[in-house]
C-alpha positions as CSV (number, residue, x, y, z in Angstrom):
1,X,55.1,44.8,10.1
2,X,58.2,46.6,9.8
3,X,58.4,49.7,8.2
4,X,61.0,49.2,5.5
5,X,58.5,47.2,3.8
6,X,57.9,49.5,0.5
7,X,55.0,48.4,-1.2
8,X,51.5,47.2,0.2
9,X,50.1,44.1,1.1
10,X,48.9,41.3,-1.0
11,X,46.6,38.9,0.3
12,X,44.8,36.3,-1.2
13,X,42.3,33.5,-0.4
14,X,41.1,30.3,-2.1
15,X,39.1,27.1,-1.0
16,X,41.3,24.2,0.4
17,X,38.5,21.9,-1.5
18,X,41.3,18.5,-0.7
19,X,39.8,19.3,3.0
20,X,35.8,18.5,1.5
21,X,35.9,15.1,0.9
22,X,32.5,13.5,1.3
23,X,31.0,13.6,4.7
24,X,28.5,10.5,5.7
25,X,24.5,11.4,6.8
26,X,23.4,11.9,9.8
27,X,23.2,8.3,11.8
28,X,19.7,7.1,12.2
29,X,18.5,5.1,15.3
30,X,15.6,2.9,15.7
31,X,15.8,1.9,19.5
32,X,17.1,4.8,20.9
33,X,14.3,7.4,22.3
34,X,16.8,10.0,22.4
35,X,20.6,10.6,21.3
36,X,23.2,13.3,21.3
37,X,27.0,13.1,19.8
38,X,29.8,15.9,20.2
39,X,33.2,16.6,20.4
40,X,34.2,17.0,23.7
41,X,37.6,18.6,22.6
42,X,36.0,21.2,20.5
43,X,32.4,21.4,21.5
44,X,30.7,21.0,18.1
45,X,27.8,19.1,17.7
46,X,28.1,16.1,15.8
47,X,24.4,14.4,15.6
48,X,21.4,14.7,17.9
49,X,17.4,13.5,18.1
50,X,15.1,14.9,20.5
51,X,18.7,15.6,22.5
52,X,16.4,18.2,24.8
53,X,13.7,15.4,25.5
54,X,13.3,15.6,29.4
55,X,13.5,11.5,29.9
56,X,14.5,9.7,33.1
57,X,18.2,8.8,33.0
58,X,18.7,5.9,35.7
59,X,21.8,5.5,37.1
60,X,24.3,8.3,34.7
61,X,22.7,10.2,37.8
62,X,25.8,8.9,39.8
63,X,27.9,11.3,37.6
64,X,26.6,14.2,40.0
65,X,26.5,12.5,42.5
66,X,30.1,11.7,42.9
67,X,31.0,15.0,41.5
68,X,28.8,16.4,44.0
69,X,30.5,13.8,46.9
70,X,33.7,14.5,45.8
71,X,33.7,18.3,46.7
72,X,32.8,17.0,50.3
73,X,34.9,13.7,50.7
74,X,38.4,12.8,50.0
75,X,38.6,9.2,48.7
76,X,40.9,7.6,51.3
77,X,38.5,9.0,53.4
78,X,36.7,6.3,55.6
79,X,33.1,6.3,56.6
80,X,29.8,4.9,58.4
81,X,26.9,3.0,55.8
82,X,23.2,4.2,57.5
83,X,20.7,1.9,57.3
84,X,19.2,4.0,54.7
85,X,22.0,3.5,52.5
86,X,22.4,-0.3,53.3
87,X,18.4,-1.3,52.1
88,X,18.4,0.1,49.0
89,X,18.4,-2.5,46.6
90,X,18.4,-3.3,42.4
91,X,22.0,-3.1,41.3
92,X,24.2,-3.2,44.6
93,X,27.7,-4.1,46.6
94,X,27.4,-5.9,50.2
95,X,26.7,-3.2,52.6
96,X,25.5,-3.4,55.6
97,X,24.2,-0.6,58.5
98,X,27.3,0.5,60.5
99,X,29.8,-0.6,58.1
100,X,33.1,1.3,57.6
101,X,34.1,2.0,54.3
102,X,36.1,3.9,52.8
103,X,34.6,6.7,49.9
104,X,37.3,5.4,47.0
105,X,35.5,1.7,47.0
106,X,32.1,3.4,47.2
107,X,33.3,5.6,44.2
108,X,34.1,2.2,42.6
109,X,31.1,0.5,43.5
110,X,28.8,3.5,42.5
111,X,30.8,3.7,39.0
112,X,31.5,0.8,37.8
113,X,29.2,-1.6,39.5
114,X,26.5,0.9,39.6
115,X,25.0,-0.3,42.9
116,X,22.7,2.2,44.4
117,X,23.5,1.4,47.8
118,X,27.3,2.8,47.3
119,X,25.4,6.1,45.7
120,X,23.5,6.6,48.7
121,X,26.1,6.0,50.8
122,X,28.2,8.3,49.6
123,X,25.1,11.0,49.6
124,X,24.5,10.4,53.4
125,X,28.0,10.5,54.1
126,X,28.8,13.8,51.9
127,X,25.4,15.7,53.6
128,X,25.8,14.4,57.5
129,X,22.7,11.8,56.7
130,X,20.5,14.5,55.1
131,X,19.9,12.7,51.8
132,X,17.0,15.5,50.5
133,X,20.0,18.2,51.0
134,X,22.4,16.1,49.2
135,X,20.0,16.0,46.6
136,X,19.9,19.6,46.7
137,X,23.0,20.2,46.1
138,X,22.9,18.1,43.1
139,X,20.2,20.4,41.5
140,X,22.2,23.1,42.5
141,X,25.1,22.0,40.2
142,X,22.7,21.2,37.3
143,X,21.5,24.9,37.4
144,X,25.3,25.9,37.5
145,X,26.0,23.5,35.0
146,X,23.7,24.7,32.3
147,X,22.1,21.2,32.7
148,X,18.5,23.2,31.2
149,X,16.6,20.0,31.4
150,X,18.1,17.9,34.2
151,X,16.2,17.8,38.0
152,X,17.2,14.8,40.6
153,X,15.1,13.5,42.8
154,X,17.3,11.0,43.9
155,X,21.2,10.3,44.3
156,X,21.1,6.9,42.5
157,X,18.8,7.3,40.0
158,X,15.9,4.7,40.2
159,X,12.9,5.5,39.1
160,X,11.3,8.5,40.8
161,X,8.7,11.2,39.4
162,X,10.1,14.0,38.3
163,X,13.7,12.8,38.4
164,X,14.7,13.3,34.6
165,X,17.4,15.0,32.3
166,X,17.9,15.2,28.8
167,X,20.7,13.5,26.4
168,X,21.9,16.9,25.8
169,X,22.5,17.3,29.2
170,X,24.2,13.4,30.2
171,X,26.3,14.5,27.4
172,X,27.9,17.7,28.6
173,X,27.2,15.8,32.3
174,X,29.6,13.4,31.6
175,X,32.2,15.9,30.0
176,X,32.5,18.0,33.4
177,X,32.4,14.7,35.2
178,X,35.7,13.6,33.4
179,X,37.4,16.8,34.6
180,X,38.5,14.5,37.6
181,X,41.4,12.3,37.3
182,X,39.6,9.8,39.8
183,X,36.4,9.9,37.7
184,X,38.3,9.3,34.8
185,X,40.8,6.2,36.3
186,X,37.7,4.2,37.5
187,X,35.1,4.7,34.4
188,X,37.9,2.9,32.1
189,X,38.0,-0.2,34.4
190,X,35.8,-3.4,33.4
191,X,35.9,-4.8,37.0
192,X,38.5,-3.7,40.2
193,X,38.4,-5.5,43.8
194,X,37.4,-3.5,46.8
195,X,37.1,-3.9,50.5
196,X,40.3,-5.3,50.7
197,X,40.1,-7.8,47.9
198,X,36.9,-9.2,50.0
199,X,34.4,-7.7,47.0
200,X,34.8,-7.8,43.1
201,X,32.7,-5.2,40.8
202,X,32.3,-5.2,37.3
203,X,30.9,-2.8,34.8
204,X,27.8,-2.9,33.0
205,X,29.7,-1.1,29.9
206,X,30.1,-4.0,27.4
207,X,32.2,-1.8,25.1
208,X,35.1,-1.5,27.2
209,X,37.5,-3.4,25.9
210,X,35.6,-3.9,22.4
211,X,35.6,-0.5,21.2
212,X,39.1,0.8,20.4
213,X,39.2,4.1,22.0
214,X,36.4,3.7,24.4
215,X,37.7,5.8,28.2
216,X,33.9,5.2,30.0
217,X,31.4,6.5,31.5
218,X,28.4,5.3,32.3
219,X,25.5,3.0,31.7
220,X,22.1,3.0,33.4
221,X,19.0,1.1,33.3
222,X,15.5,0.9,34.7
223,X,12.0,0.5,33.9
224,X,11.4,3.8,33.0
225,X,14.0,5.1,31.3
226,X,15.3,1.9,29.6
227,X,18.6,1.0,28.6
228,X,21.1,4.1,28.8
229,X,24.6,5.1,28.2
230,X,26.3,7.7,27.3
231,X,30.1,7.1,26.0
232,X,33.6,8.2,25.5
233,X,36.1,7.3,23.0
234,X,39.1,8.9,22.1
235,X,39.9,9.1,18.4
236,X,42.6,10.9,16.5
237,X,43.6,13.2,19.5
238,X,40.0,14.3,20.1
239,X,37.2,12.8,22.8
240,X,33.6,12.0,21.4
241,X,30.8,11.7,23.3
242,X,28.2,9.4,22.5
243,X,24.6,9.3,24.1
244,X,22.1,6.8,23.7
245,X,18.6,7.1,26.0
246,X,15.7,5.1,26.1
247,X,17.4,1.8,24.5
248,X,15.1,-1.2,24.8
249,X,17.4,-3.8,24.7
250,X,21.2,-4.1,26.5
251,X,22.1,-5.2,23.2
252,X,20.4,-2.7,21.1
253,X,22.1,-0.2,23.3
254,X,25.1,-1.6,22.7
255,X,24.7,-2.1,18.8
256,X,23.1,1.9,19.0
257,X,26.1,3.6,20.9
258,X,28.9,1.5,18.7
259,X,27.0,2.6,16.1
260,X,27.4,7.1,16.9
261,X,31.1,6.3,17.6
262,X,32.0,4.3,14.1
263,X,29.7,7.3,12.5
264,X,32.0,9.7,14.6
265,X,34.9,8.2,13.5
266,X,34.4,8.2,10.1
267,X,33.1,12.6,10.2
268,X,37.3,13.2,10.7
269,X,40.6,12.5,9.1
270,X,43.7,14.1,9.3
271,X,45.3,16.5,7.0
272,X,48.1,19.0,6.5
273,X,46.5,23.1,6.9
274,X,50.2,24.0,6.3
275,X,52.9,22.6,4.4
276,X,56.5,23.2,4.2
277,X,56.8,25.3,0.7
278,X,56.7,28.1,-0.9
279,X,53.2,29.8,-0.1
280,X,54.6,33.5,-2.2
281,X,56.9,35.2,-3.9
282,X,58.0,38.9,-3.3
283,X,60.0,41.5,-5.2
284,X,63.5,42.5,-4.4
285,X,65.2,45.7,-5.6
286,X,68.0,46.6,-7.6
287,X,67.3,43.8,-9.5
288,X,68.3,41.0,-7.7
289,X,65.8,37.7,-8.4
290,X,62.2,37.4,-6.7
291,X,62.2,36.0,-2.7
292,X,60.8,32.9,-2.2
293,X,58.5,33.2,1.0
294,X,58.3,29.9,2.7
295,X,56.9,27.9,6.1
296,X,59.2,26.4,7.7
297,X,56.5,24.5,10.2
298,X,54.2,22.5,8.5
299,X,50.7,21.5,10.6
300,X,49.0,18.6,10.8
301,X,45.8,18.5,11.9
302,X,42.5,16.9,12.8
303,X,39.8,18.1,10.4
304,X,36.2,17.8,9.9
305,X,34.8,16.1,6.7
306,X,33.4,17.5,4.2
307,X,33.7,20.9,5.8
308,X,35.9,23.5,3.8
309,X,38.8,25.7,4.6
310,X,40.1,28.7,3.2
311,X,44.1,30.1,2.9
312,X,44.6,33.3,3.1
313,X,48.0,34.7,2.3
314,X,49.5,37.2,3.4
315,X,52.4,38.6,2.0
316,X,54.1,42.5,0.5
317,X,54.4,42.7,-2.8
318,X,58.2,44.1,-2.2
319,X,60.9,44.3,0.2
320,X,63.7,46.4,0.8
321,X,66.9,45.5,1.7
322,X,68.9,43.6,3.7
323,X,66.8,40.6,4.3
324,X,67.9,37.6,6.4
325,X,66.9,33.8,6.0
326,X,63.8,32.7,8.0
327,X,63.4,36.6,8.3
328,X,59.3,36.5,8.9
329,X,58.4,38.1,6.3
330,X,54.1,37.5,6.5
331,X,51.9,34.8,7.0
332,X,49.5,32.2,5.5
333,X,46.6,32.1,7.8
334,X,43.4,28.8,7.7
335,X,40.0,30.0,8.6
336,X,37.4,27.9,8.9
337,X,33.5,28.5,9.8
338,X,34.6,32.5,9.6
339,X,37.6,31.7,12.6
340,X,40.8,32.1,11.7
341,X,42.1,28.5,13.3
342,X,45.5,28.6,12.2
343,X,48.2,31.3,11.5
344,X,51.9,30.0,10.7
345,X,55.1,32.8,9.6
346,X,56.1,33.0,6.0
347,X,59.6,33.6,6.4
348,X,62.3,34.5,3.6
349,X,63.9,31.6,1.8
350,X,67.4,33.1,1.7
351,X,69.8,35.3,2.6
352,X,70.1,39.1,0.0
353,X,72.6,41.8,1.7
354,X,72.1,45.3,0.2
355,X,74.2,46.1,-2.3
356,X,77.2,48.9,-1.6
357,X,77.3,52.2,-3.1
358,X,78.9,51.4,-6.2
359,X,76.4,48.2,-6.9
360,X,73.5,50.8,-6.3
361,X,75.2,53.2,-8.8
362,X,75.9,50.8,-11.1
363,X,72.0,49.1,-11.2
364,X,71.0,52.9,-11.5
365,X,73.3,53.7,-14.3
366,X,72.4,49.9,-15.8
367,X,68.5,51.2,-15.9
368,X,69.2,54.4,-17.2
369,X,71.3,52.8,-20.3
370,X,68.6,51.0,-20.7
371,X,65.7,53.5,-21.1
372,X,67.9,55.4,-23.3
373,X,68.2,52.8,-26.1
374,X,64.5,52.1,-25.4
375,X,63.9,56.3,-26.6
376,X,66.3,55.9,-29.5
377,X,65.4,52.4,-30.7
């Protein structure tokens, strides 16, 4: 604030009630045991339902363990398929014992195929062959994680006692996971060729390419934990994550997880938190006409619905002179949830030079005429 400001502060603040329209309930799920929806971009919590269940999670394991993999492997790196690796069996790519292979077509198969055997591959290849440490490391990251409910047992994520996580935890599982640029290049993908064209691989994510928006990650399914997924779509700027456990259907997972995004969607619109106008006006001496304070930036953003906002202003109630255009001059600030979110200049509207000696002594004598017929009217 500069110091030639004469008079004190006025600030003001009212309800931006244009920003409350209508929010829809809550989504409600029959199939799903448990689901969890937030916004990856800003961390709030959107919907949830027994989101810190511990329930088994099937194959949304391979999140950590490619994350895990990654921190040991390079993906044109090239390496040997044990005989552990090559018998595992459910959902799988040709592998056999002794094959070479390189770690990005495992990463592929493991992602978007889901095969077990390219899991486990990469595992034994990350560890040196010892699968249990692998594994450990996995559990390590889920403590460092925060994942409060999450404990592997296995690195592809069939059915094993004790191997179980939570929706909470896939959710914010899958967030971390999308840090990596490779992660988030091969979850998009509905099918890719590897081994040298020799092997195709498609996803089990039926929304790809159905869901506007939709950027991955991962499905899973066994007996125990049922049909799973938890999803990613981008949406006015922002990237929702979507988590369905416990699904007994494909279909009903599908229908369930389309379901939390279109309710997303719908919980944000875009609005303008500042406009391009006059937000105050300010007194000027020696009686030149009241300053119009103005923004000169309007914003746009994305905002929640049916959540309010409030504009505070703040402005002096007088300046002194000279002032220059677009002169900052205060500031019109948006808080929201008791967080100032938004803080744009109020700047002068135009131009007012200070007056010379003899337009000061003419205003004073002007006043002073003035009281005097006021006394002797």
């Amino acid at each position: 604030m500069r110091s030639r400001w004469v008079k004190s502060f006025a600030s003001g603040s009212v309800a931006a009630l244009a920003l409350a329209a209508g929010a829809h309930a809550s989504p409600q799920l029959s199939d799903a045991r448990a689901w969890y929806v937030v916004n990856g971009t800003t961390g709030e919590v959107l919907a949830q339902h027994d989101a810190n269940e511990r329930v088994p999670i099937a194959s949304i394991t391979k999140l950590m363990t490619v994350i895990v993999a990654l921190e040991h492997l390079k993906p044109s790196d090239v390496v040997t398929v044990t005989s552990g690796a090559a018998q595992v069996g459910e959902s799988r790519i040709p592998l056999y014992t002794g094959q070479r292979i390189s770690v990005h077509d495992l990463l592929e198969g493991a992602l978007i195929q889901s095969a077990n055997n390219a899991a486990d591959a990469l595992a034994a290849a990350a560890a040196g062959g010892d699968v249990p440490k692998f594994v450990g490391w996995m559990n390590a990251h889920a403590r460092k994680y925060g994942l409060r409910a999450t404990h592997f047992v296995r690195p592809d994520g069939l059915d094993a006692p004790g191997h179980v996580s939570s929706a909470r935890d896939v959710a914010l599982l899958a967030r971390i996971a999308m840090h990596s640029p490779i992660v988030r290049q091969i979850v998009r993908k509905e099918s890719d060729v590897i081994e040298n064209g020799r092997v195709t691989v498609h996803t089990w994510n039926d929304l790809l390419g159905v869901v506007p928006g939709m950027i991955g990650v991962k499905t899973g399914h066994t007996n125990d934990a049922g049909w799973c997924e938890v999803g990613a779509e981008r949406h006015l700027g922002q990237t929702i994550y979507a988590v369905v456990l416990g699904v007994p259907t494909r279909s009903a997972r599908n229908d369930d997880l389309q379901q939390l995004l279109a309710w997303s969607e719908a919980q944000y619109r875009t609005a303008w938190l500042v406009r391009a106008r006059t937000y105050a006006w300010t007194n000027v001496p020696y009686g030149r006409s009241k300053l119009a304070l103005v923004v000169r930036k309007p914003q746009l953003e994305v905002v929640r619905r049916g959540r309010s906002v409030i504009e505070r202003i703040v402005a002096p109630t007088a300046v002194s002179l000279p002032v220059r255009k677009g002169e900052a001059l205060g500031r019109v600030e948006i808080w929201r949830d008791g967080k100032r979110v938004l803080s744009r200049p109020l700047v002068a509207g135009r131009t007012i030079a200070e007056p010379g000696a003899g337009g000061k002594l003419g205003y004073y004598l002007g006043r002073t005429m003035h009281h005097l017929l006021g006394v002797f009217h």
